[in-house]
Every structure is written in C-alpha cells, then in structure tokens.
C-alpha distance (Angstrom), angle and dihedral (degrees) to the residues before:
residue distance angle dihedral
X1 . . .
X2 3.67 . .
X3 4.05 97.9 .
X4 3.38 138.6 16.2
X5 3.83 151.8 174.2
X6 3.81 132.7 -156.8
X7 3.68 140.3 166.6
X8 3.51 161.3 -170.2
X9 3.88 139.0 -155.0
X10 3.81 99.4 -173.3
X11 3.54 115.3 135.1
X12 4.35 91.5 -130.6
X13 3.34 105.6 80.1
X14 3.96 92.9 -156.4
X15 3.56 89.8 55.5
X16 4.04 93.1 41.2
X17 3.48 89.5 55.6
X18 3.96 100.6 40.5
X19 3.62 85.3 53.9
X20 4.17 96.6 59.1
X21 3.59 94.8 29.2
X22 4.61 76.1 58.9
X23 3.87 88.1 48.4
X24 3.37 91.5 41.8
X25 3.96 106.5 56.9
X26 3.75 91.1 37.8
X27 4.14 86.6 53.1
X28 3.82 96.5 35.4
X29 3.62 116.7 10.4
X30 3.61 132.7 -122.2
X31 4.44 117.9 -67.0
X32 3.92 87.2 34.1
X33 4.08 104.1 -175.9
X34 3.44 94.1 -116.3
X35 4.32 146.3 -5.9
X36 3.70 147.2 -167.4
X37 3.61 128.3 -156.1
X38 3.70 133.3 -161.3
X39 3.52 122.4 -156.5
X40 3.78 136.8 -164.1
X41 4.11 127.9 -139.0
X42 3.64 90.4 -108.6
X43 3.95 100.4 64.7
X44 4.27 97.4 48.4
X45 3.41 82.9 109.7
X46 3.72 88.5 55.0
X47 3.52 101.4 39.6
X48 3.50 99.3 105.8
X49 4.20 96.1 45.5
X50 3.96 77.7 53.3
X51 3.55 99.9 56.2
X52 3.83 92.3 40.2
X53 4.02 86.4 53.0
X54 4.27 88.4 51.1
X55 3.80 87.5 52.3
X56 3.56 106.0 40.9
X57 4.15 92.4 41.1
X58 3.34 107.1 27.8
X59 4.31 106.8 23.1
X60 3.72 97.8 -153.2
X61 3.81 112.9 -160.7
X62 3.87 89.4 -138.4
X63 3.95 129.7 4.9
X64 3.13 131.5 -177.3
X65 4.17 130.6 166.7
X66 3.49 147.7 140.6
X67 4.10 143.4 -152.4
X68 3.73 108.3 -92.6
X69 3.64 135.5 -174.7
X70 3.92 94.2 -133.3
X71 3.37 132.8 3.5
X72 4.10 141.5 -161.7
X73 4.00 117.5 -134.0
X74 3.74 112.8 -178.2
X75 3.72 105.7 -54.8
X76 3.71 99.0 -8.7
X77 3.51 135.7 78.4
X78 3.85 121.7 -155.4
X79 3.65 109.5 -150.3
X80 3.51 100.2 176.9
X81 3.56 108.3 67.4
X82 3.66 96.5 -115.5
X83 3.77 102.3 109.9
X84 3.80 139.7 80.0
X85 3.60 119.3 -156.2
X86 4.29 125.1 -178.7
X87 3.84 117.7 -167.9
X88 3.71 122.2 -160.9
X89 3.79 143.2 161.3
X90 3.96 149.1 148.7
X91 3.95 124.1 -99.2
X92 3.62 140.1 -177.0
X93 3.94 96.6 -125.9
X94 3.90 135.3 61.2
X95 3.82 118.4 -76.0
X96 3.87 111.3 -172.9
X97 4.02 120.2 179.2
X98 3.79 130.4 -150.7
X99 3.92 152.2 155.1
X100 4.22 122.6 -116.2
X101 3.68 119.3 -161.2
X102 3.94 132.3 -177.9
X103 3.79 119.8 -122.5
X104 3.91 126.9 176.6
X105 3.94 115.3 -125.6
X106 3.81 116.7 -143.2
X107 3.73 99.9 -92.6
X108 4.05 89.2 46.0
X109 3.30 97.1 -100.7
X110 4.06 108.6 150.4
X111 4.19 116.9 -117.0
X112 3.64 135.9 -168.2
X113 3.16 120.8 -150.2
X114 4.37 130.9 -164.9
X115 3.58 102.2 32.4
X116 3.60 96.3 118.3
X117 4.17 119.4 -154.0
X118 3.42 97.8 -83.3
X119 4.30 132.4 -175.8
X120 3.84 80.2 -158.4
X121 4.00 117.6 139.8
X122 4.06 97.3 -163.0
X123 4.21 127.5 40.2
X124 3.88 110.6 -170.5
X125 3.91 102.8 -158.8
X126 4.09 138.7 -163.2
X127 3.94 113.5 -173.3
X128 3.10 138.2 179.6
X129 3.71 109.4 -133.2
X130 3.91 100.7 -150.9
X131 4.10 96.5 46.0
X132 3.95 95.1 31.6
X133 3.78 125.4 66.9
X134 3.31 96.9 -153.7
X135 4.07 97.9 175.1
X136 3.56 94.7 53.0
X137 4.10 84.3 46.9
X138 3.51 97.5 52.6
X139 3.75 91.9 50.1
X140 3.81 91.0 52.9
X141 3.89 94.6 43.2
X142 3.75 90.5 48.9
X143 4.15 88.2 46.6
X144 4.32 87.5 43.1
X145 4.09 93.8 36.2
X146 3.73 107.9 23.5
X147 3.82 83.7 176.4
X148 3.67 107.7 59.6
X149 3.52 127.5 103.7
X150 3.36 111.0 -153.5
X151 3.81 125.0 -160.8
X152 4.23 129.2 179.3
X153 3.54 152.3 92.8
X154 3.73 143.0 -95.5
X155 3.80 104.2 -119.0
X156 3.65 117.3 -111.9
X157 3.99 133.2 -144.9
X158 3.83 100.3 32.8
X159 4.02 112.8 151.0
X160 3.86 98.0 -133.2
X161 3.34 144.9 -46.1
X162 3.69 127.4 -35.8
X163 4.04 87.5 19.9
X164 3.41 106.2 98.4
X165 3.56 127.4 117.0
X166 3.32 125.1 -141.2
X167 3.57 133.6 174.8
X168 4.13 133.0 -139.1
X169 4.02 110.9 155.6
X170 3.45 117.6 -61.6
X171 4.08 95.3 -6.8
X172 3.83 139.2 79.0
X173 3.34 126.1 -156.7
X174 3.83 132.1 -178.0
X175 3.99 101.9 -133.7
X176 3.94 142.1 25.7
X177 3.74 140.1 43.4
X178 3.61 120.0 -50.7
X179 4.21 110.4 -162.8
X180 3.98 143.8 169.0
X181 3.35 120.5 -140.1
X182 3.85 123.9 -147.3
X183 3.58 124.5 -159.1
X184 4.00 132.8 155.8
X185 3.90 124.8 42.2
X186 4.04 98.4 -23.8
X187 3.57 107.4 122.0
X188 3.78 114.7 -137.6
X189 3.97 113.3 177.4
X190 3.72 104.5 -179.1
X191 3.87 128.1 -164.6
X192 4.00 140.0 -171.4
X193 3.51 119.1 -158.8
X194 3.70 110.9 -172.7
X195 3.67 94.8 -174.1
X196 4.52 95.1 -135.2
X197 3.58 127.9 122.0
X198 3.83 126.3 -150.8
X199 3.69 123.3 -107.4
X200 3.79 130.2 -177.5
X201 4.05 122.7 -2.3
X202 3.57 131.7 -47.7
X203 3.99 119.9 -90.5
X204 3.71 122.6 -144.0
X205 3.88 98.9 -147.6
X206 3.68 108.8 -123.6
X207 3.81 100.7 -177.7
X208 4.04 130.0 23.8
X209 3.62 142.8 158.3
X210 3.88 121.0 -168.6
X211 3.82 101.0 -55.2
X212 3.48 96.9 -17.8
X213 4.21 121.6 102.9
X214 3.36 107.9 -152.8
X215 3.54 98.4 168.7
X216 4.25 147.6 17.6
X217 3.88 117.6 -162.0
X218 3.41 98.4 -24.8
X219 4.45 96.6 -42.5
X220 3.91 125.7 97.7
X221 4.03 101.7 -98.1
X222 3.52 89.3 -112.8
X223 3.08 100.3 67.6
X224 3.87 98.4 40.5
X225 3.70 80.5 53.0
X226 4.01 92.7 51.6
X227 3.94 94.8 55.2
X228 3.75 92.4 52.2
X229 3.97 90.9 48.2
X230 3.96 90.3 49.0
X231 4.10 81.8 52.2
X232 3.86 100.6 48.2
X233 4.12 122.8 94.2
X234 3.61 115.8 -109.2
X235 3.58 94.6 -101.0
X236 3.89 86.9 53.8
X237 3.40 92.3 47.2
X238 4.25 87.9 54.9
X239 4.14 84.6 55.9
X240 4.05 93.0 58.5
X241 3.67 92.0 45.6
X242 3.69 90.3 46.7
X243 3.79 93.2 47.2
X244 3.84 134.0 -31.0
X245 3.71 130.6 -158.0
X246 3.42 147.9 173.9
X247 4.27 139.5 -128.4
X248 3.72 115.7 -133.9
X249 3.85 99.4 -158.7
X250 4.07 105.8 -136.6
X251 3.69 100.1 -163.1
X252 4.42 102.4 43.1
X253 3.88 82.2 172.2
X254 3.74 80.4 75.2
X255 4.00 120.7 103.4
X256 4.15 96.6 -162.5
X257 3.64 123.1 30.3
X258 3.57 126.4 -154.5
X259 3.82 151.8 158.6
X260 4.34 100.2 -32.7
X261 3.49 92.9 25.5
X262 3.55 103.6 87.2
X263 4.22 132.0 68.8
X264 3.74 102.0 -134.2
X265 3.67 106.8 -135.5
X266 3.98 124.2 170.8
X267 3.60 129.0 -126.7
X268 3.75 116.0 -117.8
X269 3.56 108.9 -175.6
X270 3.97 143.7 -37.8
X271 3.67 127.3 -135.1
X272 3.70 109.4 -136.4
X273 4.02 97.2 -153.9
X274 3.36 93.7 52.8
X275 3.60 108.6 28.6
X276 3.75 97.7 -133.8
X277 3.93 116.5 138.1
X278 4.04 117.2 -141.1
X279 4.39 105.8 -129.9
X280 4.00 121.7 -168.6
X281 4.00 90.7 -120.5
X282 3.61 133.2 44.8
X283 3.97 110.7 -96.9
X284 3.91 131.3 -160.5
X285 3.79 138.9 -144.7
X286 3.48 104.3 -92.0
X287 3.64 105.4 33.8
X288 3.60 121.5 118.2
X289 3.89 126.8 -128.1
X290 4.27 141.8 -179.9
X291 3.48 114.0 -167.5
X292 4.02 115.1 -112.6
X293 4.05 137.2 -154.4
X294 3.80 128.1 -170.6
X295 3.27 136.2 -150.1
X296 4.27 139.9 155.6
X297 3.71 92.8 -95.2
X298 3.88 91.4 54.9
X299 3.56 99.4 38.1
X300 3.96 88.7 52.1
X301 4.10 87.8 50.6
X302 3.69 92.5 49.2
X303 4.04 98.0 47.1
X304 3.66 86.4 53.8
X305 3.64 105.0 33.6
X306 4.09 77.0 58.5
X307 3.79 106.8 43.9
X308 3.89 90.4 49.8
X309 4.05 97.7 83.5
X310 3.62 85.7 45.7
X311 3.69 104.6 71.9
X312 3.30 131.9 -172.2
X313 4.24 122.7 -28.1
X314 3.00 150.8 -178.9
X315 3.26 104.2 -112.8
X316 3.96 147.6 -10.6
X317 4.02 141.5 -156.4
X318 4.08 109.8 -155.9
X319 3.91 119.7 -155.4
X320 3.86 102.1 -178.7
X321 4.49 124.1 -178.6
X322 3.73 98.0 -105.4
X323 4.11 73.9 -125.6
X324 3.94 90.5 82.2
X325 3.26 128.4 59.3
X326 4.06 115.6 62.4
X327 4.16 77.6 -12.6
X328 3.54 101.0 72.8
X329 4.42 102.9 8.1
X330 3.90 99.0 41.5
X331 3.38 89.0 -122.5
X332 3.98 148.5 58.0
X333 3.90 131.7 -98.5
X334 3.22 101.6 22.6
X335 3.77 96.2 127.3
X336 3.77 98.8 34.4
X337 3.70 88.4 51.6
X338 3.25 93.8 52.3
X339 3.84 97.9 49.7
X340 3.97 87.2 41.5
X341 3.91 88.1 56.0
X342 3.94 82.9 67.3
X343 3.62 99.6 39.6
X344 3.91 134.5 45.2
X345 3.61 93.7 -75.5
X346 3.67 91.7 -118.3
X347 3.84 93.6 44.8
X348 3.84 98.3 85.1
X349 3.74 139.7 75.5
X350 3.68 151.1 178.5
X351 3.88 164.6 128.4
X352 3.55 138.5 -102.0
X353 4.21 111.8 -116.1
X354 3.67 141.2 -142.6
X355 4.32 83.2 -157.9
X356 4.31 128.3 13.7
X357 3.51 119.5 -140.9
X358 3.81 114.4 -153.6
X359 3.55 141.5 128.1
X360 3.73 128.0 -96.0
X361 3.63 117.1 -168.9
X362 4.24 105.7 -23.4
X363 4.45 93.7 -34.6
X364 3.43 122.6 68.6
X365 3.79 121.7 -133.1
X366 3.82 143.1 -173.8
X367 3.37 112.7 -104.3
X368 3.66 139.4 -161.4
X369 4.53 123.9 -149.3
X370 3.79 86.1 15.0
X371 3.74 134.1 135.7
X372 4.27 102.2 -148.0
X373 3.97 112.9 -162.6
X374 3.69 136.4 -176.0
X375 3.55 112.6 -158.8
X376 3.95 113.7 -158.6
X377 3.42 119.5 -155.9
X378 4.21 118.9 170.5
C-alpha cells in the first residue's frame, strides 16, 4: 500500500504512539520514503519521545509535522484536539524535507532562509503564522521557483509566539515553516475549493488604495454594492449579512470567469461616509472583482464539483479552515469523507488551519474558509 494513515486517541502518549507506529509497519513497512505527523496540545511535552519513537521504529526518509488543534485521519475528523494521527507511504519520485526561517538583512529588507534551489514540482508546507511571513514567502518563492505549487496550512492553536512546534526529522524547533519537497515521477494534483458562489456582475475597480476599494466602474463600492443587495432574494440577502466576500479574478485577460478563477477575499468593513469597502488583501486599479457569499450547500458543491476530474489516488494530505467542518456543515467528516471516497479510506491525512496554502490559477496563495488537498498519485 503506497499511503496510509492511522491513529490513536489515547490519553498516553507512549502508548498512542506505539499503537500507530504497530499499524503503521504492518500497513507500510519500516524506511517508508516519507511521513507526516499531527500532534495534539496534550503531548508537547512528549513531542520529542514521539519523534525519537518515529525514527527509531519506523526510519522515515523525511518527516515533517506539527501540533494542531484538530486534525483529519482518513474519513474522520477529530475536532477536539484529542487525537494524534502520522501519515506515511512509499513513492516513485524524490521527497526531500527541510526547515525555512525569516531573518532581517541590514537595510530591512526581509530574507528566507532553508529553501534550498530546488527542480522540485510540489512543496508540502507547515507554518507557523506568528514567526513565518508566509505572504511575503510565497511572493518570493513564486519570483525564485515560478514552478512550484505549493500547498499547506498555517498551524492553529499555538499559545504565543515563539511556542510553536514544528517538526523536520529528528529536530523540533519552536518557529518557521517546515516543508517536503517532491520532485521526479510522484504525481501531486492539488485543489482549493473555497466553497463561494458568484452573485451579480463583475466590477472593474476604478479607484483603490492598499486594501481599501474605493471605487467600481466609475461608483463608490458602496453603492455598487447597495444595488446588488436591493436585487438579491431574501435568502441571498441572509448570506451577505452572514458574511460577504469578494473574487479577485487571476487571469483579467480572461473573457468568462468561473469556478477557479477567482481569489476569494473577505470583506472587512465599509465606511458609510465615504463609500469605501475594507477587503482582506491589498487590491489594485485595474483588477477585476464579483462579489461572493458562502454557505454549506455551496461549499459541499464546490469540493465535489472539484475532486471529480481527479479520480481516484493513491494518496492525499487535507489542510481544512478550522471554519469548516461542524463550523460551517453542522456536522463532522464531511470533507475527509469526501477525500477518503477517492482514496483508500485510510490513505489520507490532515489538519485543520488558521490559513490554506494552495494554488489558484499558476501562483499559490494563502487562503482563508478553504479546504487545500494534495492528491498523490504514483
């Protein structure tokens, strides 16, 4: 079997790890090529007796992990913090591990350092989001390695700053990125579902400063926004005032947009004197937008309507908003099931975010409400 996923939810972490490392050489076999492990809040203490364990039982090529609030383990996802899950398996290509870190130069310019120069089509990646710019690194890795999809999450549930704990072979460290990088024959198809539908036209923006619209075709963005709320069904109405959002599209040379065209960014705020509308992103003059809304129904359309070209794999790594799950569809599993349902059902793996990396279009971004999947194929 290629990949696979086990866990445990005993409260001993010896035992909870003796028990998948068990599962795991029966399912996999020792020196897999590479593994991920996912752990909960209650075994920091035991992180490093864990990662000892992996190494001296199971002798990964490359691991990589993290603590995480909640995590996904084949079809189930763990909510409650109370679970540790490792995933492992064997591939045809090159999987390399490795730790990034910021630095400052002397003029203040920002540096990453550890990303070696890499041929590599795929970069897995575990950040921290208070130690790791991860914007400012995914606009130098897509300036450094135009060709590199990268797909992750920002970990979630980490006390403070500089307490992190983040995972690359034998050593721990407290801030960062942590990645794998996957070159040669192993397939990785990767998709981002954002879960938002369209509704109204798309805007040209006509006036912008930083993350502030201050205009669409030639009207304050207020009050384009108004006359598309006054044309909206009640129950349409109900998804702005829950939450409103707006598609960047990526590719403006484009004459139709659709699903995977747009950068899902979320409204912030409006000011009613001036009209302006507050975005999550900065925006330009020039760029073209449709206003968004999300809800369970469309998220569930949007997951499927993009794992159904994929087909079935080998395996699959699952970096879900900690917004989903019971969050947003009132109940649990419903996107490890899903990704299972393509998989061996014990052949995928995952955490819940506070930020999805993925790629839109040919860049990757950080995301927010997204569900972020690697599909491996060998």
């Amino acid at each position: 079997m290629p990949y696979h996923s086990a866990f445990s939810q005993h409260s001993d972490a010896a035992f909870a790890i003796g028990e998948i490392i068990g599962e795991m050489l029966e399912r996999v076999g020792i020196d897999p090529d590479v593994a991920v492990v996912f752990l909960p809040e209650k075994f920091r203490a035991d992180a490093s007796n864990i990662v000892s364990t992996i190494q001296k039982l199971l002798k990964p090529k490359s691991l990589i992990g993290t603590i995480n609030d909640s995590i996904i383990a084949g079809s189930r996802e763990i909510e409650n913090g109370q679970a540790m899950c490792l995933w492992a398996g064997n591939c045809i290509g090159d999987i390399t591990s490795f730790r990034a870190h910021a630095l400052s130069s002397t003029d203040g310019e920002l540096l990453l350092e550890g990303l070696p120069y890499t041929e590599a089509h795929t970069l897995i990646l575990l950040a921290d989001p208070l130690s790791f710019p991860i914007t400012k690194a995914l606009e130098l890795w897509e300036t450094s390695h135009p060709a590199l999809q990268i797909i992750g999450g920002l970990t979630s549930g980490r006390p403070a700053l500089g307490h992190s704990c983040l995972i690359v072979d034998d050593d721990i460290h407290e801030s960062g990125a942590v990645g794998l990088l996957v070159s040669g024959m192993t397939n990785i198809k990767p998709i981002v579902s954002q879960g938002c539908r369209p509704i109204g036209d798309p805007f040209t923006v006509t006036g912008s400063k930083a993350n502030v619209i201050e205009s669409l075709g030639n009207q304050t963005a207020l009050t384009r926004l108004r006359h598309l709320f006054n044309s909206l069904s009640e129950s349409e109405k109900n998804l702005v005032n829950t939450g409103l959002h707006i598609g960047r599209v990526i590719n403006e040379n484009q004459l139709d947009f659709g699903r995977g065209d747009f950068l899902i960014r979320a409204v912030l705020g409006a000011d009613q004197e001036t009209g302006h509308l507050v975005i999550g992103d900065e925006i330009e003059v020039g760029a073209i937008i449709q206003f968004h809304v999300r809800d369970a129904q469309t998220a569930k359309h949007d997951l499927l309507e993009l794992t159904n070209p994929i087909g079935q794999s080998d395996g699959a790594l699952v970096f879900s908003c900690n917004g989903r799950g019971i969050n947003l569809f009132g109940e649990s599993d419903h996107d490890s099931r899903l990704v299972a349902d393509l998989v061996n059902a014990e052949a995928s793996a995952g955490m819940f975010c506070a930020g999805e990396i993925g790629p839109i279009g040919q860049r990757s971004f950080l995301h927010g409400f997204t569900a972020s999947i690697a599909f491996f194929s060998d």
